[in-house]
VOPAGU-2260 file (C-alpha; in pm, 1 decimal, decimal comma):
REM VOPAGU-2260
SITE   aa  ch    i         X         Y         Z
SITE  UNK   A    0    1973,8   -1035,6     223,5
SITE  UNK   A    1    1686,5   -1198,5      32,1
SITE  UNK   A    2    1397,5   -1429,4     219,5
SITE  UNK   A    3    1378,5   -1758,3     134,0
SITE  UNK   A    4    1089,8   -1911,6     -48,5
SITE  UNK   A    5     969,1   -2270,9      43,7
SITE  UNK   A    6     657,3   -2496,5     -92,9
SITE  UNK   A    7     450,3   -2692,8     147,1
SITE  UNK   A    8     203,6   -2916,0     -52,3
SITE  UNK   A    9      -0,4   -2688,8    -280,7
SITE  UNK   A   10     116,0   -2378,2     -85,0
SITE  UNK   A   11     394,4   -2110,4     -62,9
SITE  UNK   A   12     589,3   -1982,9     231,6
SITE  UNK   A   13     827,0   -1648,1     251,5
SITE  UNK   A   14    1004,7   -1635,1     500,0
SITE  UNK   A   15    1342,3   -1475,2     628,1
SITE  UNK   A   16    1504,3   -1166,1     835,0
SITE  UNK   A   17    1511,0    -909,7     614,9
SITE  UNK   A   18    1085,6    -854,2     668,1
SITE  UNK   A   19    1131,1   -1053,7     987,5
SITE  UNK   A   20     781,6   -1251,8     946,4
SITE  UNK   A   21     711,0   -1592,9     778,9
SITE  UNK   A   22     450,4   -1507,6     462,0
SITE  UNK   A   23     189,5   -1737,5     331,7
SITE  UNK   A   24     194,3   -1608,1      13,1
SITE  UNK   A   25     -50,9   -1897,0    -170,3
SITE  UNK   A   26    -227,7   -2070,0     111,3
SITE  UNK   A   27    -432,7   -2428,5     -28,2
SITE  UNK   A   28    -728,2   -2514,8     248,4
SITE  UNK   A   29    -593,7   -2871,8     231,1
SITE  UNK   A   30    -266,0   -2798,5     369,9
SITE  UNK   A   31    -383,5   -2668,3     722,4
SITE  UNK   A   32    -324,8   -2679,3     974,5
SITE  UNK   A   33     -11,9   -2869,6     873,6
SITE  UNK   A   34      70,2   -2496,0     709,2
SITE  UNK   A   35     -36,5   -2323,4    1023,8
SITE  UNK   A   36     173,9   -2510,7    1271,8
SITE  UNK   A   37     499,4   -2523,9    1000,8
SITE  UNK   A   38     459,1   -2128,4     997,5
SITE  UNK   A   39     474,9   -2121,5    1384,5
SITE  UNK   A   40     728,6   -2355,1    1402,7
SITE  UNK   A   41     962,3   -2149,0    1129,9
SITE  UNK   A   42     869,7   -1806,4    1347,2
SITE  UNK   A   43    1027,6   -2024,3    1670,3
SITE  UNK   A   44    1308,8   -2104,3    1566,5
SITE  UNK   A   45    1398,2   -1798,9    1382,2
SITE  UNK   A   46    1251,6   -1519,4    1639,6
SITE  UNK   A   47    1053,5   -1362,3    1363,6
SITE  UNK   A   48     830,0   -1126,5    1513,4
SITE  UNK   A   49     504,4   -1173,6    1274,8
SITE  UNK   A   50     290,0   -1418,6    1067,3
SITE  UNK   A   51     141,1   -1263,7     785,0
SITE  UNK   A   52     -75,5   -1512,5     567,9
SITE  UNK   A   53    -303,1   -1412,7     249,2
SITE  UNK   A   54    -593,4   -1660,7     205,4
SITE  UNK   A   55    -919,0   -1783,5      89,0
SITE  UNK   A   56   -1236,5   -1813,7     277,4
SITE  UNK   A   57   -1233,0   -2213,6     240,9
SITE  UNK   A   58    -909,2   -2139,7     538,4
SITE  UNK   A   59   -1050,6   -1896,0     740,0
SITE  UNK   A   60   -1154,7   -2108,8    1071,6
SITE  UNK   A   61    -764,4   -2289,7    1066,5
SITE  UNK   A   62    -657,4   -1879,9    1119,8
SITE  UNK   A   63    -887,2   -1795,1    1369,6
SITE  UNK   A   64    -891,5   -2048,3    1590,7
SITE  UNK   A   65    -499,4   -1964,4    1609,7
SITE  UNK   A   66    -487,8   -1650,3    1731,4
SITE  UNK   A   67    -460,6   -1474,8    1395,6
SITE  UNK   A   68    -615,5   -1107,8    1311,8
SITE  UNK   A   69    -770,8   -1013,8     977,5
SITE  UNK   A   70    -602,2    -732,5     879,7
SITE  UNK   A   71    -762,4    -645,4     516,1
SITE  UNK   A   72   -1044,3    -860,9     309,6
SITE  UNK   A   73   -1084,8    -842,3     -82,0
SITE  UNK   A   74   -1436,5    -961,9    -155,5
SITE  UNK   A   75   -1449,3   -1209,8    -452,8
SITE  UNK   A   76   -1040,3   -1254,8    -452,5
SITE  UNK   A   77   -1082,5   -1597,0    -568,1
SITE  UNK   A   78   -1181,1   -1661,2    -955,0
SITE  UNK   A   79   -1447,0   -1383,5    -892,8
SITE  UNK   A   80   -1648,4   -1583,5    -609,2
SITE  UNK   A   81   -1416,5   -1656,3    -278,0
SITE  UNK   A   82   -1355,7   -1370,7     -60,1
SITE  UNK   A   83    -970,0   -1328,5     -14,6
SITE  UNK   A   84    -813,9   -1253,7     368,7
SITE  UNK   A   85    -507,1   -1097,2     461,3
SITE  UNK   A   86    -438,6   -1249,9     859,0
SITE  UNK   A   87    -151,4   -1137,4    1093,8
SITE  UNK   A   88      -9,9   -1276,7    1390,8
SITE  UNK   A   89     181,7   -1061,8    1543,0
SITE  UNK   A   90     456,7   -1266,4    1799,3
SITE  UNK   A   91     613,2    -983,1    1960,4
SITE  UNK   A   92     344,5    -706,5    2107,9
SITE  UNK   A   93     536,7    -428,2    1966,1
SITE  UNK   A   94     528,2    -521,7    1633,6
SITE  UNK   A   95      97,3    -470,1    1640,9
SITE  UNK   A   96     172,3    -112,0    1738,8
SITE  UNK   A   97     143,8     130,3    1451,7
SITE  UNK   A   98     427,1     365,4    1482,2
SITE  UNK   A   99     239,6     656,3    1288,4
SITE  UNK   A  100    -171,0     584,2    1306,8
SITE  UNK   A  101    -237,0     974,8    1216,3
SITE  UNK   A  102     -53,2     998,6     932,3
SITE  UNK   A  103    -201,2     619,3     786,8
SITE  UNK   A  104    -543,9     745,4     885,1
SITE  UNK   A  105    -446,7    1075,9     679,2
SITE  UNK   A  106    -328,0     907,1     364,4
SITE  UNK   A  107    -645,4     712,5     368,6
SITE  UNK   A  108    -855,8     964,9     343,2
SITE  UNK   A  109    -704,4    1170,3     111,2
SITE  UNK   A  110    -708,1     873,9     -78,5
SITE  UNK   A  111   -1036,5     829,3     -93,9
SITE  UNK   A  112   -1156,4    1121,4    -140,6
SITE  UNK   A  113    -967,0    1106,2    -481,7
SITE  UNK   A  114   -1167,2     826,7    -553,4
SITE  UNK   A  115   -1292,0     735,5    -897,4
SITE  UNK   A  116   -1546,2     503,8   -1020,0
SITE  UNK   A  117   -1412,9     483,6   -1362,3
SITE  UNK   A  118   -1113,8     663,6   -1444,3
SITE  UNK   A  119    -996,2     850,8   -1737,7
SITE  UNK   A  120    -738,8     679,6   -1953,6
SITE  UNK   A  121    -401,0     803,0   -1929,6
SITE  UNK   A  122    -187,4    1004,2   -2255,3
SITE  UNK   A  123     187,7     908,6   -2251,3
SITE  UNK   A  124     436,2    1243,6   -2367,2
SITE  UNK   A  125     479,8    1202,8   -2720,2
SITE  UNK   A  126     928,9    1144,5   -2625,4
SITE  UNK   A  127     777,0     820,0   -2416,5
SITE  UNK   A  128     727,8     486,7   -2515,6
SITE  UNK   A  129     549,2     204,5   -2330,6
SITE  UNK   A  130     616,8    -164,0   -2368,4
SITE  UNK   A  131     606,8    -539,1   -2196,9
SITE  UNK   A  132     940,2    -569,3   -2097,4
SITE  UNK   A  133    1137,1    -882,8   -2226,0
SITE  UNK   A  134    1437,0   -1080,1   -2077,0
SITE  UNK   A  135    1704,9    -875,4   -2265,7
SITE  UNK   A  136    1614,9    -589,2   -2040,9
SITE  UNK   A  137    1617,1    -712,2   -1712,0
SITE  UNK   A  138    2027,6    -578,1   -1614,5
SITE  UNK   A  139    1867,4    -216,1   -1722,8
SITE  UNK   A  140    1519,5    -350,7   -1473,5
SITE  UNK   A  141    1727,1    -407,9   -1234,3
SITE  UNK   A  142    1983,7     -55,3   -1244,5
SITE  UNK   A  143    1684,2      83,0   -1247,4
SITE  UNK   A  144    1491,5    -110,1    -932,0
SITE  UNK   A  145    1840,2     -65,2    -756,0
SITE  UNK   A  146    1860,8     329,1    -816,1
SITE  UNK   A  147    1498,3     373,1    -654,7
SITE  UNK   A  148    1460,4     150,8    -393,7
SITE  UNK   A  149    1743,8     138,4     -94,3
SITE  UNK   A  150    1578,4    -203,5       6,0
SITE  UNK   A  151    1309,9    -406,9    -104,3
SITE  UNK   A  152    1083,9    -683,1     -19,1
SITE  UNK   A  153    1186,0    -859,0    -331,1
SITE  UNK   A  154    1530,2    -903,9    -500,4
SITE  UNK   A  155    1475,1    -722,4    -800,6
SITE  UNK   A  156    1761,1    -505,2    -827,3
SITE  UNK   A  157    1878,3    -913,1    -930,6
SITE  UNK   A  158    1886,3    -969,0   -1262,6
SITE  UNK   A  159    1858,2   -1349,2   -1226,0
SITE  UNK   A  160    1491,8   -1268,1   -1035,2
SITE  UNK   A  161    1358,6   -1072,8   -1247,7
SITE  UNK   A  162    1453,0   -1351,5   -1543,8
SITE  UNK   A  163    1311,3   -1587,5   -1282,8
SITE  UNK   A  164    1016,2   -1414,6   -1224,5
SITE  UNK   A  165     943,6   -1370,5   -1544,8
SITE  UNK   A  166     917,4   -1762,4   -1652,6
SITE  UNK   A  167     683,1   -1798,1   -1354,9
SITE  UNK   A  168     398,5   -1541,1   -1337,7
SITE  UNK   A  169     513,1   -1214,5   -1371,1
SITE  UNK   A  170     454,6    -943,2   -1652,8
SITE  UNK   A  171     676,5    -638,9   -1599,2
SITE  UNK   A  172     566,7    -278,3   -1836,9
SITE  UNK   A  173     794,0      18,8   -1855,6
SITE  UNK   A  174     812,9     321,7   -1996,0
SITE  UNK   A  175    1119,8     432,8   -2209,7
SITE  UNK   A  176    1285,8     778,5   -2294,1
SITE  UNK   A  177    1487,2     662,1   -2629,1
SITE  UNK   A  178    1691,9     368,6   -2481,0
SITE  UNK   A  179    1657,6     471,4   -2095,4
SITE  UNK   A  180    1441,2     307,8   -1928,1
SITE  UNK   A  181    1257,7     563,3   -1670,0
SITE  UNK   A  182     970,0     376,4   -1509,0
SITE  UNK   A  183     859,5      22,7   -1456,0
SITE  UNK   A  184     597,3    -192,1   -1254,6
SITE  UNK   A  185     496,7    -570,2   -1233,8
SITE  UNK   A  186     150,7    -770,9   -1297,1
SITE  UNK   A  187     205,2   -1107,6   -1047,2
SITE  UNK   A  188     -55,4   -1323,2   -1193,6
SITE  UNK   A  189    -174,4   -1575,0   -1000,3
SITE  UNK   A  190    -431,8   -1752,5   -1276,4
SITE  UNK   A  191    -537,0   -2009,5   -1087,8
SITE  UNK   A  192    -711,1   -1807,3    -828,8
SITE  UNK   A  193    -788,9   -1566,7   -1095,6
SITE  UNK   A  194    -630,1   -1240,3    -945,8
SITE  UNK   A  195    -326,5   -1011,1    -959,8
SITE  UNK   A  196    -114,8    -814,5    -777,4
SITE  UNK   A  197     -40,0    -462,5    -922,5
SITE  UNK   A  198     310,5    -437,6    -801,8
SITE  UNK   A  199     694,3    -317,6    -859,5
SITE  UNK   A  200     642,1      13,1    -925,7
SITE  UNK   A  201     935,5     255,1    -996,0
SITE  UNK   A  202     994,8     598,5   -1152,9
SITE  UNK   A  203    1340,3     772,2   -1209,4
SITE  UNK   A  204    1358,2    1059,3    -939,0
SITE  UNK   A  205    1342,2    1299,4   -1271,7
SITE  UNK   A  206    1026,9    1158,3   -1440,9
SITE  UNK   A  207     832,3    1164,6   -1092,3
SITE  UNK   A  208     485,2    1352,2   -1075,5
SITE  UNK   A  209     416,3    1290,2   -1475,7
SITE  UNK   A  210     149,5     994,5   -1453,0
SITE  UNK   A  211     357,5     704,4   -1556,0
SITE  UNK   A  212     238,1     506,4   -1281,9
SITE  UNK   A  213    -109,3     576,2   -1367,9
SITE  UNK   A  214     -47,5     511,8   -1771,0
SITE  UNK   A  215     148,0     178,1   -1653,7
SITE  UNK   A  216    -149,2      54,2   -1438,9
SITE  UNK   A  217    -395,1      97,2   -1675,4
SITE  UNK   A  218    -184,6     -54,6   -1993,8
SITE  UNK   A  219    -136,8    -372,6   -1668,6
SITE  UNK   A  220    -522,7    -405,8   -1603,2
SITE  UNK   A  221    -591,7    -406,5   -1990,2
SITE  UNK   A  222    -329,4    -687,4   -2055,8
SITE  UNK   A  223    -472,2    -919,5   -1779,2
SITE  UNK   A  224    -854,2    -843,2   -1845,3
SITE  UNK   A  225    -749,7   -1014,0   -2152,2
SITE  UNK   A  226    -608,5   -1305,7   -2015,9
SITE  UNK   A  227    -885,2   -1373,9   -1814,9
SITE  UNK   A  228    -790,9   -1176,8   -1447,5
SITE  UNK   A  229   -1092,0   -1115,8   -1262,9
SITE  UNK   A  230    -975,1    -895,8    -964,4
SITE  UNK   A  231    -671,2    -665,1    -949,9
SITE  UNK   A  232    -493,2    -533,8    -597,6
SITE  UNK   A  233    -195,6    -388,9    -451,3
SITE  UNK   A  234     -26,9    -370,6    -124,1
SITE  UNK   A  235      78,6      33,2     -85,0
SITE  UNK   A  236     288,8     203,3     209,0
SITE  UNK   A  237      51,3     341,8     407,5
SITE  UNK   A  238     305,7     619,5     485,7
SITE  UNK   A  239     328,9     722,9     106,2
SITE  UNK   A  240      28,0     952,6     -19,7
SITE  UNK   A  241     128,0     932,8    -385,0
SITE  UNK   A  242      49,8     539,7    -419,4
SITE  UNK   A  243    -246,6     507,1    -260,2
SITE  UNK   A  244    -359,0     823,6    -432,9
SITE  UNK   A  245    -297,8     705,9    -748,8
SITE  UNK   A  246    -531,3     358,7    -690,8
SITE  UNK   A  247    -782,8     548,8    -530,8
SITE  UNK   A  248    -823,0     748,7    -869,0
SITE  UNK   A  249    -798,7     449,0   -1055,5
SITE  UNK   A  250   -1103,6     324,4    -905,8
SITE  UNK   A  251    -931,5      68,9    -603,6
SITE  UNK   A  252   -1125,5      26,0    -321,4
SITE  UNK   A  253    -966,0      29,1      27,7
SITE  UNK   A  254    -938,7    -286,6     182,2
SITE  UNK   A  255    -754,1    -257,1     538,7
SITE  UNK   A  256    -460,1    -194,1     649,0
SITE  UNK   A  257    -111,5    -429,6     719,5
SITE  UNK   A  258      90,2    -317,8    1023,1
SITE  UNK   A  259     429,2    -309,9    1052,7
SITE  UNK   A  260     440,1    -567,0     720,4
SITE  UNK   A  261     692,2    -495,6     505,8
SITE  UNK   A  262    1069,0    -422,0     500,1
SITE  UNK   A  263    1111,1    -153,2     213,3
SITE  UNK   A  264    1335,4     194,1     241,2
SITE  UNK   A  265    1548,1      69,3     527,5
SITE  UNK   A  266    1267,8      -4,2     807,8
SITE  UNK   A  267     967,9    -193,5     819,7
SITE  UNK   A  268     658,1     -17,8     713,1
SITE  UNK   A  269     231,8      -7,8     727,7
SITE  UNK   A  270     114,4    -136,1     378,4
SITE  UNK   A  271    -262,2     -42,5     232,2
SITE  UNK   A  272    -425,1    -320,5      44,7
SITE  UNK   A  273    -639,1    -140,0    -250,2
SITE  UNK   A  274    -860,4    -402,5    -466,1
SITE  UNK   A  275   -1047,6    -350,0    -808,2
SITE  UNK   A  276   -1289,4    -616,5    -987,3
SITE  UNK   A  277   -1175,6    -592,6   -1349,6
């Protein structure tokens, strides 16, 4: 079951059962509140049990004065100058409460304390090859995207999304053993606002615990440095140490935390926003 993806003026809406929430994804100040109440209107009629909304300062007061949380805040998200907000509101009670706050508060930390002003760049094995992934590959993407994840937020264990995708705003890397592909990830650009989302990331079970994430990230944040990205994030399970580990080292900064967000594994799940100025 994929969500569905609507426009509203200059803005984007997720929305759909299989994260139960309605998503702002892009939210334009000059659509609210017409956004705001479309959003609650959407969560009505579907009994979605959260509002999740990523934004610019130039929205804030339409998401405050209705009842919405800030759950994580990027400073200079926006073309290096607007601070970026990540708002919840959470419809059903339950759906606030954090099923597993020790173990989030745990990955944190040992997150941070890996922490890493400027990290060292990564060495790829000498049988690996890296490269930008083109739209001949995507039915080996998406074998691969299906063999990892059981369910995703996304589609792309579908072909036709990641082709999709990839004439919109999306640069997916891998890594390659000969002609299997072992390990990918995804730069979402969004170039008006000047940011990215560091993103997608999967590793064949066999190739785990060898750095490819780490080599893929930093081959992603030297490709869109060149294009003119100002500020890099990613939205981590805040159950999984290896992720947020593996920002942390790469010099991310924590940025708060996303209850009960995301639909990915089989249940929904905390996510950890992690932010870096490029």
């Amino acid at each position: 079951m994929t969500d569905n993806i609507e426009l509203l003026g200059n803005s984007v809406i997720q929305h759909g059962k299989n994260n139960d929430r309605v998503y702002l994804m892009k939210v334009n100040a000059n659509d609210c509140p017409e956004l705001i109440d479309y959003a609650t209107k959407l969560s009505a009629e579907n009994g979605y049990s959260k509002i999740f909304a990523k934004s610019p300062e130039s929205s804030r007061q339409f998401f405050l004065k209705n009842d919405f949380c800030e759950e994580a805040k990027i400073p200079n998200f926006f073309n290096g100058k607007e601070d970026g907000y990540f708002y919840s509101q959470f419809i059903q009670p339950e759906r606030r409460v954090e099923k597993e706050p020790e173990l989030v508060q745990k990955v944190i930390k040992a997150a941070n304390d890996k922490f890493v002003e400027v990290a060292p760049s990564p060495v790829l094995g000498s049988e690996l090859n890296w490269c930008v992934m083109k739209k001949e590959d995507v039915q080996t993407m998406a074998k691969l995207y299906k063999q990892v994840f059981e369910t995703y937020p996304f589609p792309v264990d579908k072909p036709d999304y990641l082709t999709k995708t990839m004439d919109e705003n999306v640069i997916y890397h891998g890594i390659w053993k000969e002609d299997e592909l072992v390990a990918l990830s995804s730069a979402e650009i969004d170039a008006g606002g000047e940011n990215v989302e560091m993103t997608d990331f999967a590793t064949r079970p066999d190739f785990r615990s060898q750095g490819l994430a780490t080599y893929l990230l930093d081959k992603m944040e030297e490709d869109v440095r060149s294009r003119g990205i100002r500020t890099a994030y990613t939205i981590a399970r805040a159950y999984s140490y290896g992720m947020n580990i593996t920002f942390a080292k790469h010099g991310y900064c924590f940025a708060g935390t996303l209850t009960n967000n995301t639909q990915i594994f089989g249940q929904l799940e905390s996510m950890n926003v992690w932010y870096k100025p490029l």
